[in-house]
C-alpha positions, 0 to 999 in steps of 0.5 A: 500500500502506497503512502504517497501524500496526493497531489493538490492541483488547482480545479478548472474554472469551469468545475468550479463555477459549475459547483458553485451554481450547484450550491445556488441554483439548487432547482428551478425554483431557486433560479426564480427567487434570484431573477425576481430579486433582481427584477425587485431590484429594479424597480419593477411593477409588472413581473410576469414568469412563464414555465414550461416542463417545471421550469427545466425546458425554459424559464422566462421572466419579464419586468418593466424596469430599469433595465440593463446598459448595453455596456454592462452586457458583456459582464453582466454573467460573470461571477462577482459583477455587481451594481449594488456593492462596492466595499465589504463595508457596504454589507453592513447597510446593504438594503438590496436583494442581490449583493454578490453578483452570483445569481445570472453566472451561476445560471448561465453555467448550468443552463443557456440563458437569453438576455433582453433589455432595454433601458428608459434612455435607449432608442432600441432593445438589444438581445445577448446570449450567454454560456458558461458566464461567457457572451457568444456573441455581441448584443444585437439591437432588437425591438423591445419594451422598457425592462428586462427579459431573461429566458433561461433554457434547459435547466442542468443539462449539463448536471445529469445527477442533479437533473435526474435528482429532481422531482417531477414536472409538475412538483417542481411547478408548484414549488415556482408558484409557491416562492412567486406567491410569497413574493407577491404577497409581500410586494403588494404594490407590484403585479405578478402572474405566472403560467405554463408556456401555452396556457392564456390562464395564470395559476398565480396573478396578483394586480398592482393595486391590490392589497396584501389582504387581497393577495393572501386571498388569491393565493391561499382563498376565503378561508384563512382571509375571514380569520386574519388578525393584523399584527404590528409593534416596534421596539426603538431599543432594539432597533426592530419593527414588525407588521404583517397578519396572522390568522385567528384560532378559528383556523387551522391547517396540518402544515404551518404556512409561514411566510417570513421577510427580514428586511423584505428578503425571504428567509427561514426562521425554526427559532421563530417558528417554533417560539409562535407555534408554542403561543398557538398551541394553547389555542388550537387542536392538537397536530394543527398549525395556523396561518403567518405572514410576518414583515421585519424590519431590522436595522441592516447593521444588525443583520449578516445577510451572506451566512447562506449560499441561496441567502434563505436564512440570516442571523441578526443581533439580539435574536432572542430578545426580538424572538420574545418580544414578537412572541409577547405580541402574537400572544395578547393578540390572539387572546384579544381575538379569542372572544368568540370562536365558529364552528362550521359543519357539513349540510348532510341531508336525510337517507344519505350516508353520514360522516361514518360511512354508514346509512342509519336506519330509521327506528321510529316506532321499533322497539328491541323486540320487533326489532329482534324479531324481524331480524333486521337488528337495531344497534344501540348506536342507531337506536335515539329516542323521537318519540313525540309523547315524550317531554319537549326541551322546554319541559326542562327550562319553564314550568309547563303549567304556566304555559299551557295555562295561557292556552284559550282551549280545553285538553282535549278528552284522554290528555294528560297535562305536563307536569312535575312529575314528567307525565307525557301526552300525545303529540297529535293531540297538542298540534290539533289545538288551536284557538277557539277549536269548539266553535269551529267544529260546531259551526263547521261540522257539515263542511268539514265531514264532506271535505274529510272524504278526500286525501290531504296528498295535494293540500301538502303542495297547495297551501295550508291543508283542509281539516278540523283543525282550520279556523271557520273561512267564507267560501266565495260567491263570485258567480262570474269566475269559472268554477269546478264542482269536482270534489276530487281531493286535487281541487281542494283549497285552503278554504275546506270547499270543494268549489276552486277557481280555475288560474290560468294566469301565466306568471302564477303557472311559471312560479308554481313550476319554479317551485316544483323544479327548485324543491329538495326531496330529501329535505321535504322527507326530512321535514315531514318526519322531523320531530320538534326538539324545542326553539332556541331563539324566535329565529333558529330552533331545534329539530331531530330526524330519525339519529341525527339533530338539526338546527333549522332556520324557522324565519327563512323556512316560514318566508319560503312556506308563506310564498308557496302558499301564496303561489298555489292558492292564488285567488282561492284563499276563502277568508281567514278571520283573525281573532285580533285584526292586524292594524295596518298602520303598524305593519307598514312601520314595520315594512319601512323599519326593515332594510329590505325597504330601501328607506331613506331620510329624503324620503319623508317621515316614516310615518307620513309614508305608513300613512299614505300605504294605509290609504293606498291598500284601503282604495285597492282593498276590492282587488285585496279582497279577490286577489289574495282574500285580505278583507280591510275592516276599518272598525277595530274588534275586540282583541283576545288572548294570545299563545306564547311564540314558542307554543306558535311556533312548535304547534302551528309554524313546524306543523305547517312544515311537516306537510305544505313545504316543499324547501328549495335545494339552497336551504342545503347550501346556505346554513339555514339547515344545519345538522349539529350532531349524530348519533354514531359519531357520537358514540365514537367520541364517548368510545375514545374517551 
């Protein structure tokens, strides 16, 4: 064995620039951050990219700035050429991206590089092509717009390892539109976009007068923007200032996206990384991560910038001290934010599979034994209780004797009252009960035993349905409108009469069609079968369909209820007398007090204006009358006793719900039917614990 001492030699220029364009230009996107720098550097206002191949066939990049001189184009590839230093004491205040002159040498080794520019001074454009930091051939004068465009062909295809190293096309694609969105989100005065060479549409386009908000929304969407919180302080003793936005602990990802500039270079930071997930960690869930865009600026004295080939990291005095105020600071903003927090959930409709994967069957009405016996076995996780004779979640906030005590009728025969003692009584029998229920049967009896002949399957599309249980209604007289004497159940009306005006109105056949389209089966299923849980507030209330809870919309609901009575019994109504006639003056003060009316002060006092719609509707009242069945009474009756709205609401509102609304498909969009709990992921959750 030979113990000869090796032979030192001095490497080939080529070898060893080819080694240094290794450690910068490490992929496509990193060529990319070094010529946006530049283009930064020279005050740019339009940057755009175009990629072809993941930016290993050909990267372009145009701007509109400065340019560069014609005389400064024979070195402009060379290693170590520079506009922005002079001296190493110029490092010390350094303010630019670039500084050693290293990012176009290095590229021009590893790929063939195109330089187009043209400066503000210039008559024409001139067009140099590089190789190994080399020009080929001197400039030509070419046409061209005021700025710089480099277009950067066959990325390594001198470097066969690092070529074959990397990742695939599109991978390499995406890290590009990852450091261009960063960019772009930080220079939020400047326009960005970038494309694949061929595509008309830009995967990442920002406008010069957007701001930082709008572009966080364009490169990361709705979602983290809703939950930003500004952040900004300074500290003169430190000589640091910090601004930028972070999200709240609404929001949370599995990966922490954190866009750190210092001094506007883009650089990594685990110390500071870490020293912010730890404040959020007490705010969010476990193996979450939030949302960081944060700015520092620091004073350039205190910061060494060429501790990094690819410059990605710094290292700055009084780091821990800067760290911890930062921290302070992230900390009393989140725990200002925390006075509320959102919870959003999935709109699952009735029948389909829920977030367990399975169909729960219905168990309404099968008890343990039938179930066994019919061999079709009810698990515990699919058995809930929707009984309706069971106590109501109002039985367990008020006493329910005060409430039924308020009600005008008797129980009726049989039914037991609720009490202390949690005795039940039936459901059907509460719902039936309205106001003055005797009178109506007694004065009603013959209409009704004729009406009762048909079935309710159409009065479950055309407006309240025919019964016993409808206040007493005057049927029409009108002997010069078409009438059918079909009693078929299809020509029942709201009114219990068999006799129906015939419409033939376009406009009212169009909507009802519209109805028709827009409705929601599985919704309409879910509605018919629910059974009342309790009202939270007038607004929302509490609904169960067979093993999951529903949190229900009862304004929008009633909104869409009473315009589909309105379309289907157009000019059918018969009268509905009410125990209390509404005052006209005060509806329309309501009307005007609602934004929907599009009131203003340079329209009048709002009570000149009800009193002018009160005349109004009293002149139409016989097109009222016909039309929609309003009768307007200018003599005030006596007013009676009413029902508490939570007993309205349950005994008539969601009555009325379970069989004359067909709900439209955007209740499933648009939150007015939530689903809140299910009962088999909740047992996974009780399981856990």
């Amino acid at each position: 064995m030979s113990l000869a001492a090796g032979v030192i030699r001095r490497l080939d220029e080529t070898v060893v620039n080819r080694i240094a364009a290794g450690e910068i230009i490490q992929r496509p996107a990193n060529a990319i951050k070094e010529m946006i720098e530049n283009c930064l550097d020279a005050k740019s206002t339009s940057i755009q990219v175009v990629v072809k191949e993941g930016g290993l066939k050909l990267i372009q990049i145009q701007d509109n700035g400065t340019g560069i001189r014609k005389e400064d184009l024979d070195i402009v590839c060379e290693r170590f050429t520079t506009s922005k230093l002079q001296t190493f004491e110029d490092l010390a205040s350094i303010s630019t991206y670039g500084f050693r002159g290293e990012a176009l040498a290095s590229i021009s080794h590893v790929a063939h590089v195109t330089i187009t520019t043209k400066t503000a001074d210039g008559k024409c454009a001139y067009r140099a092509s590089y190789s190994d930091g080399k020009l080929k051939a001197p400039p030509k004068p070419c046409a061209g717009n005021q700025g710089t465009q480099i277009m950067v062909e066959d990325l390594f295809y001198n470097v066969a390892t690092r070529r074959k190293a990397l990742k695939n096309a599109s991978e390499e694609y995406g890290k590009i539109l990852e450091v261009v969105g960063r960019y772009s989100i930080h220079n939020s005065g400047i326009s960005f976009s970038v494309k694949k060479q061929g595509e008309t549409v830009a995967d990442v386009r920002t406008l010069p007068n957007a701001t930082t908000v709008d572009n966080i929304r364009s490169i990361f969407g709705n979602a983290v923007t809703r939950e930003l919180i500004e952040v900004e302080c300074e500290d003169k003793t430190l000589a640091f200032r910090m601004n930028g936005y972070i999200s709240n602990a609404n929001y949370s990802v599995k990966k922490c996206i954190f866009l750190l500039f210092i001094n506007h270079r883009l650089v990594e930071s685990s110390s500071l990384r870490k020293a912010i997930e730890t404040v959020y960690a007490a705010y969010l869930p476990k193996n979450t991560h939030p949302f960081l865009y944060l700015s520092l600026e620091i004073s350039p004295q205190n910061v060494d910038v060429n501790v990094h080939p690819t410059k990605h990291e710094v290292h700055f005095l009084h780091e821990d001290s800067i760290l911890e105020r930062v921290q302070h600071h992230i900390e009393s903003k989140l725990l200002g934010s925390n006075s509320s927090r959102l919870y959003f959930t999935q709109t699952l409709l009735p029948g389909l599979a829920g977030p367990s994967g399975e169909v729960v069957k219905s168990t309404v009405g099968v008890s343990t034994s039938s179930a066994s016996k019919s061999g079709d076995k009810v698990y515990a996780h699919q058995m809930v209780r929707t009984d309706s004779r069971e106590q109501k979640l109002d039985a367990f906030l008020q006493p329910v004797s005060k409430a039924l005590s308020s009600q005008p009728q008797a129980p009726a025969p049989g039914e037991s009252t609720d009490g202390p003692s949690g005795s039940a009584r039936p459901q059907d029998e509460e719902m039936l009960e309205l106001p003055a229920l005797d009178e109506v049967v007694a004065e009603n009896q013959g209409r009704e035993e004729e009406a009762t002949r048909g079935t309710s399957d159409t009065s479950e599309k055309r407006g309240l349905a025919s019964g016993p249980d409808q206040p007493r209604k005057r049927p029409r007289e009108d002997a010069d409108v078409e009438m059918v004497e079909d009693t078929s159940p299809k020509e029942m009306t709201a009114a219990s009469t068999p006799r129906r005006r015939i419409i033939n109105l376009t406009s009212v056949l169009t909507l009802q069609e519209e109805i028709n389209e827009r409705g929601h089966e599985a919704l309409r299923e879910m509605l018919h079968n629910h059974s009342f849980v309790g009202c939270v507030n007038p607004q929302w209330a509490l609904a169960q369909y067979q093993t999951r809870l529903y949190l229900l919309n009862t304004t929008k609901l009633s909104e869409e209820l009473f315009y589909q009575i309105l379309i289907y019994d157009f000019a059918n109504f018969g009268v509905l007398k009410l125990s209390e006639p509404a005052p006209l003056f005060d509806l329309a003060m309501l009307a005007l007090d609602s934004p929907e009316s599009g009131w203003t002060e340079e329209d009048g006092p709002k009570e000149g204006l009800a009193e002018y719609i009160v005349e109004f509707l009293k002149k139409k009242a016989e097109m009222l009358a016909d039309y929609f069945s309003l009768e307007i009474d200018e003599s005030e009756g006596p007013g009676s006793a009413t029902n508490p709205w939570k007993w309205t609401v349950e005994h008539i509102i969601y009555k009325a719900f379970r069989s004359h609304l067909l709900p439209p498909k955007h209740f499933t969009e648009d939150g007015n039917v939530l689903q809140l709990a299910n009962l088999p992921d909740l047992y996974k959750v009780f399981e856990r614990c």
